[in-house]
NUKEMAR-781926 format. One record per residue (C-alpha): residue number from 1; x, y, z. Coordinates in pm, whole numbers, plus 32768, in hexadecimal, padded with zeros to 4 digits. Layout:
residues N
k,x,y,z
NUM,X,Y,Z
...
//
This chain:
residues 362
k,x,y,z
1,8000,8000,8000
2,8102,80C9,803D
3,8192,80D5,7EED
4,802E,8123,7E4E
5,7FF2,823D,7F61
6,8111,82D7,7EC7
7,80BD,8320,7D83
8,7F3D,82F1,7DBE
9,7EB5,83B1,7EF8
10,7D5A,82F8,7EB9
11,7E07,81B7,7EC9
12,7D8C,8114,8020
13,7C2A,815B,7FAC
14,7C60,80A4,7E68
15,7D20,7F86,7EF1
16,7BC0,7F4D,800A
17,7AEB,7F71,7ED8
18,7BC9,7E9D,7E03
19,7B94,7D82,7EF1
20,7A2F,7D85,7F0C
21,7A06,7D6B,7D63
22,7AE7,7C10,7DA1
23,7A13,7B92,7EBD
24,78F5,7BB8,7DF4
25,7971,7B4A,7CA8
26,79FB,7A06,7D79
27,7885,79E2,7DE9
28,7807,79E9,7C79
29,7949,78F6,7BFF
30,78CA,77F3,7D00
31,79D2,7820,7E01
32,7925,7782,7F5F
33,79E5,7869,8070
34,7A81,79DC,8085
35,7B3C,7A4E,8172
36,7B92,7B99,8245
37,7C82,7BE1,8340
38,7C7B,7CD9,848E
39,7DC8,7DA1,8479
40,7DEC,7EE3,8511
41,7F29,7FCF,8535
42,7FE1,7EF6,83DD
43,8015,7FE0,8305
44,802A,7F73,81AE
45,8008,7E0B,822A
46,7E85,7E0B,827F
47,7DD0,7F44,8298
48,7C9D,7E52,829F
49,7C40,7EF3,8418
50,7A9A,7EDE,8419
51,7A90,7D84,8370
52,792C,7D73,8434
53,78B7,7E98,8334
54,7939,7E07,81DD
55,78D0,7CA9,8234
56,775B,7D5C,8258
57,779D,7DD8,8132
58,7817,7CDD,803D
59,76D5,7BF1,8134
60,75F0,7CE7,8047
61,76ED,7CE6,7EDE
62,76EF,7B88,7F00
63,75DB,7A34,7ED1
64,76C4,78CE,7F1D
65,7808,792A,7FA5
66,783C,78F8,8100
67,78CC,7A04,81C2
68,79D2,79E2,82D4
69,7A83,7AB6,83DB
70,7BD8,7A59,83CD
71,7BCB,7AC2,84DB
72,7AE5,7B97,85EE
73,7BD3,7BE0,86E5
74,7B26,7B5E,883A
75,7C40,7BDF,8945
76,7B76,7CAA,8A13
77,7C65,7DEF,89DF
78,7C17,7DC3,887A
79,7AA7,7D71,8863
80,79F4,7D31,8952
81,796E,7BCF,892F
82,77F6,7C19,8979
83,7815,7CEC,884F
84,78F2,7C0D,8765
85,77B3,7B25,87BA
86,76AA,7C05,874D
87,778F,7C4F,85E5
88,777E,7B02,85C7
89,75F5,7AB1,8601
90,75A9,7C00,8541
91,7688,7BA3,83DC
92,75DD,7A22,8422
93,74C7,7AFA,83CC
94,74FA,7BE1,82C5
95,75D5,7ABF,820B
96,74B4,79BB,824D
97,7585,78B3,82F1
98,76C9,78FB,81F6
99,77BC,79A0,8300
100,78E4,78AE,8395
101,798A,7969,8504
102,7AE8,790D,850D
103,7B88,7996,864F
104,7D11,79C4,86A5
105,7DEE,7A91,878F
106,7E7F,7B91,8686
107,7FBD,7B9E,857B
108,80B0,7C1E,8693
109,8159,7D10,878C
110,813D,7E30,86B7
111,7F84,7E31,86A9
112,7F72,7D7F,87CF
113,801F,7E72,88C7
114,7F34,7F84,883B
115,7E46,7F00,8931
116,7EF7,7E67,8A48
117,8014,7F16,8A83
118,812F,7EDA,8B81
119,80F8,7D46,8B0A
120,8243,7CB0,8AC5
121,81FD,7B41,8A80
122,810B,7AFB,8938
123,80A1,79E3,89E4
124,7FB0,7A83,8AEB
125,7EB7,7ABE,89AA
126,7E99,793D,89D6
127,7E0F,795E,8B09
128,7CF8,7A67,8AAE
129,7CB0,79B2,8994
130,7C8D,785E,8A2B
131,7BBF,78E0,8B59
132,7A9F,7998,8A7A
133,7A87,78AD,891D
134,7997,778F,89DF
135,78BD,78A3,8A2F
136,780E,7911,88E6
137,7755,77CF,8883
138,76C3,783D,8A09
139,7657,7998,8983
140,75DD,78E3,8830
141,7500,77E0,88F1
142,74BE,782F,8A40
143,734E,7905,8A38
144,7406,79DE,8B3B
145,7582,797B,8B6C
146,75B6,7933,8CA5
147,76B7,7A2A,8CBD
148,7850,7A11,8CF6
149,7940,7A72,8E13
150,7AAA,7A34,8D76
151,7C18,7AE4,8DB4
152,7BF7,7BC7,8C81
153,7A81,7C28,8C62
154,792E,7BF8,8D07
155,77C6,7C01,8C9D
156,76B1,7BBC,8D95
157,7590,7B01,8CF4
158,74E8,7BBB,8BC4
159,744E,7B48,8A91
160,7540,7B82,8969
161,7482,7BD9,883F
162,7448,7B79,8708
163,7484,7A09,873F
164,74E6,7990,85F4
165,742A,7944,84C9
166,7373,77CB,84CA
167,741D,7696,854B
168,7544,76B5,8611
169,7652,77A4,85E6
170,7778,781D,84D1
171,787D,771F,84D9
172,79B3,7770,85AA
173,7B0E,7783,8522
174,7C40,77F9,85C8
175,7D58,787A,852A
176,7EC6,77E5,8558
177,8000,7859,8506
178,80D4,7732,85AB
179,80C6,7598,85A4
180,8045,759C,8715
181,7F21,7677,86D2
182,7E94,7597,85DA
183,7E4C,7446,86D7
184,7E0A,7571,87EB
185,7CCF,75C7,870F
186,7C92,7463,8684
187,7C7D,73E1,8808
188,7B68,750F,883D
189,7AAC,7493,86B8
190,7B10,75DF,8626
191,7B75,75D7,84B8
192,7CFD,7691,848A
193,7D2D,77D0,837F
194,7E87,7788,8338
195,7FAA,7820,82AD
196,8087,7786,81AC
197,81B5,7822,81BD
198,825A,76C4,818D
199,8247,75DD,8097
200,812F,74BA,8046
201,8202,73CD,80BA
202,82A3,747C,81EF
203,8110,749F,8251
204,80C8,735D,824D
205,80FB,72E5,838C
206,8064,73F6,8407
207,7F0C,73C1,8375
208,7F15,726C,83DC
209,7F44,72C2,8563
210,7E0F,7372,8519
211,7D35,725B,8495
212,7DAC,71A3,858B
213,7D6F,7254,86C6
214,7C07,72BC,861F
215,7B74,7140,8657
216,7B9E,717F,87DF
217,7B42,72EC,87DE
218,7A3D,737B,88D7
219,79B4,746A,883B
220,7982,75EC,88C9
221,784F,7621,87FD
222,771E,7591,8763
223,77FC,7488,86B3
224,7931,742A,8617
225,79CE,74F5,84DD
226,7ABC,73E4,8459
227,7B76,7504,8371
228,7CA0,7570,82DB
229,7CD1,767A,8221
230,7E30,76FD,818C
231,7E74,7837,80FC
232,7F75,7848,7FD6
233,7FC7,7959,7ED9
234,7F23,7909,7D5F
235,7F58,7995,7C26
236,7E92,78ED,7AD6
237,7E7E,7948,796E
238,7E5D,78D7,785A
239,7FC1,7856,7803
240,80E9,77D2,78E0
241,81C0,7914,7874
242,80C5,7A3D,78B0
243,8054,79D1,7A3D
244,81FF,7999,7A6A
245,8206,7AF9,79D2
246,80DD,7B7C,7AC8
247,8176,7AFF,7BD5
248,82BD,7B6B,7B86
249,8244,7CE4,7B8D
250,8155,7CBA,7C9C
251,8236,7D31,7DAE
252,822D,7BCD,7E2B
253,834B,7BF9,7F08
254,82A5,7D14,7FE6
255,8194,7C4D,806A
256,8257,7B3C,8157
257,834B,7C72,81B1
258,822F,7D12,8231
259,8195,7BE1,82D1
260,82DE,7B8B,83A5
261,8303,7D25,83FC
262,81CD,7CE7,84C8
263,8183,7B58,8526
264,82A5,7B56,85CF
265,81FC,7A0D,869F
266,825F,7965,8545
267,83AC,78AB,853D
268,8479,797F,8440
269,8525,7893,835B
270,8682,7899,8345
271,8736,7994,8289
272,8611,7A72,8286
273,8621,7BD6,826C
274,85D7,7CB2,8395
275,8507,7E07,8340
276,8529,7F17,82AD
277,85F1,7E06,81F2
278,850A,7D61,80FE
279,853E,7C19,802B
280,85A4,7C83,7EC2
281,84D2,7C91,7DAF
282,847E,7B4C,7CF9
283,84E0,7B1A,7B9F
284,8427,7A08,7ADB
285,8554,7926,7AFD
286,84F8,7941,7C7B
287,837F,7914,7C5B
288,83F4,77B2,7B7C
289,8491,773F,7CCF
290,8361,77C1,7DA7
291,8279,76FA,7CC5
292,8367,75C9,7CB9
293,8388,75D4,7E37
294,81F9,75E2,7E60
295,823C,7739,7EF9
296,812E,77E0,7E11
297,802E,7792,7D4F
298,8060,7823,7BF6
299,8033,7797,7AC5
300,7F09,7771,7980
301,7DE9,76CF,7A02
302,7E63,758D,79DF
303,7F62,7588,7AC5
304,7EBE,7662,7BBA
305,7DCD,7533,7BE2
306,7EF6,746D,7C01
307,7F6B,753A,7CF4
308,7E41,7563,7DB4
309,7E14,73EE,7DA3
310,7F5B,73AB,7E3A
311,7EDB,7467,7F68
312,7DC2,7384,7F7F
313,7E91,7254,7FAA
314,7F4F,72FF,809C
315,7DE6,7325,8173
316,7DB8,7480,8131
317,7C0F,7461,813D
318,7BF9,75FE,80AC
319,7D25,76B7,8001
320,7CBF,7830,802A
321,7D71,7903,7EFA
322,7E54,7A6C,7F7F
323,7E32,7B3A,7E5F
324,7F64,7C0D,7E34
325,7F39,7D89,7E96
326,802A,7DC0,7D6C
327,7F8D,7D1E,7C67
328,7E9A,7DEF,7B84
329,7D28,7DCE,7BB7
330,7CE6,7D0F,7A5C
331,7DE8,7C4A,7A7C
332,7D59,7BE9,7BDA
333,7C22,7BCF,7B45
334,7C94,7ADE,7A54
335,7D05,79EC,7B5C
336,7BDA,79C8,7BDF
337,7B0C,79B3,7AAC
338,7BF3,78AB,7A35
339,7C16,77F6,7B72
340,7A69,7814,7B7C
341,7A5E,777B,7A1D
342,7B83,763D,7A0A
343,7BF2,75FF,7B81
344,7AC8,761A,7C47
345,79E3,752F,7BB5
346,7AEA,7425,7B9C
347,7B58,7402,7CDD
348,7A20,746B,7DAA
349,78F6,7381,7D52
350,782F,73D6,7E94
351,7717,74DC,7E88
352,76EE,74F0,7FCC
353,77CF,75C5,80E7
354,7882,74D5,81D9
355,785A,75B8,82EB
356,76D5,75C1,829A
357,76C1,7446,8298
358,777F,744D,83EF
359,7686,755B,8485
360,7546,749E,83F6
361,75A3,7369,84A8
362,75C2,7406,85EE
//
């Protein structure tokens, strides 16, 4: 964002816009699931602060797609988690049973010390985050919740309203950034938004620590979300050459600076660089090794299926698409339209939303 800002002083507004035009022409490619994140103080990383008020938003643009917080911040210096309960019921609502809550602690020291300061150890978000995320199935289902007397935050009983809309509630995700988190949220039936800043193969082990803890889980909520979703860069066109020359000029190399400047809870591989210091821009030789090393997805649409399939075998059950900030709106466009048209309806068969099957049954 930065960059744009620069040249463009209307650029932050037409980066938010930007986004919304791909969630919705995801929604009319057939994509299942869109995503948006809670970041706040990241400049040029996320400026994606009031995710609450574009998910209403796109819950109105937008007919199939299901719509997830990834995440609502429920530490109680954040949000507090009565209201992160009534966002939830409320876009249940105006989505008509199409919104997914995913949950997590934050990307770091840098946003989260806006609101607790004088915290030195990351890990005390754990503990806020552990003590309230049993509670809002409570607030969904309880007529009047009984109430809650914890460390961090207190409520005495009150009926939260709206409860959500029909059966149930949203499914519950939680996002995780390291190999403990995901059998942390497996054991509690939460389906994991994951990162995949390693490779397929480096992944999975992880993904099967995840299906394997979810057979014993004991679930927080309504019932369990047996769900993994990974998040990996992708870039399709219609030849091999022109998505290697996309992502080539996409700025590529800005993105996991950015994302190790402020997760710093994230092991830094080795060798990498330390900000301001930024990894140095990829030429297409480079993006050939990132491809060949299953580090991006990039290709025609033929091997971004392959691609995509290779995730599947590795248990991925969703693979959630970053769209490069620095790659031109068409060209954007044009991934999804071509993933919509030769990708999606070869490898997903299935009309129906897993995490609507799972909340039907409860």
């Amino acid at each position: 964002m930065g960059k744009r800002a620069e040249t463009d002083p209307l650029a932050e507004h037409k980066a938010l816009m930007e986004e919304t035009e791909y969630v919705i022409q995801a929604d009319t490619s057939g994509f299942k699931y869109a995503w948006a994140s809670e970041h706040h103080f990241l400049e040029e990383y996320s400026h994606l602060s009031a995710n609450d008020v574009f998910l209403g938003y796109l819950a109105h643009a937008t007919e199939r797609i299901h719509l997830g917080s990834g995440i609502f911040n429920p530490l109680a210096p954040v949000n507090h988690p009565v209201k992160v309960a009534e966002k939830v019921a409320m876009l249940d609502h105006l989505s008509e049973g199409r919104f997914e809550f995913g949950s997590g602690r934050g990307a770091g020291s840098h946003e989260i010390l806006g609101f607790l300061p004088g915290i030195t150890d990351m890990n005390h978000t754990k503990e806020l985050w552990e003590e309230t995320i049993a509670e809002f199935p409570k607030m969904w289902l309880q007529d009047e919740y009984a109430g809650f007397q914890g460390k961090h935050w207190s409520l005495p009983p009150r009926k939260v309203l709206p409860k959500p809309y029909g059966k149930s509630h949203p499914a519950m995700w939680y996002a995780a950034g390291s190999p403990p988190s995901y059998a942390m949220a497996a054991k509690k039936g939460l389906g994991v938004l994951g990162f995949s800043v390693q490779k397929v193969s480096d992944m999975e082990w992880v993904l099967e620590q995840y299906k394997t803890a979810i057979v014993d889980a004991e679930p927080v909520g309504d019932f369990v979300n047996d769900n993994v979703m990974v998040t990996t860069t992708a870039i399709c066109a219609p030849t091999h050459a022109e998505a290697v020359r996309i992502a080539a000029s996409g700025g590529l190399h800005y993105l996991p600076s950015l994302v190790f400047r402020y997760h710093d809870t994230f092991p830094r591989p080795e060798g990498f660089p330390v900000w301001p210091e930024t990894l140095p821009e990829y030429t297409e030789e480079f993006v050939e090794v990132l491809i060949e090393e299953e580090l991006l997805i990039c290709g025609d649409p033929d091997e971004v299926l392959r691609q995509c399939e290779r995730w599947e075998r590795a248990g991925a059950d969703q693979l959630s698409f970053g769209l490069p900030v620095g790659v031109p709106k068409e060209e954007t466009l044009q991934t999804i339209r071509l993933v919509g048209e030769h990708v999606i309806p070869k490898i997903d068969t299935d009309p129906v939303h897993r995490t609507s099957r799972f909340r039907g049954a409860a």
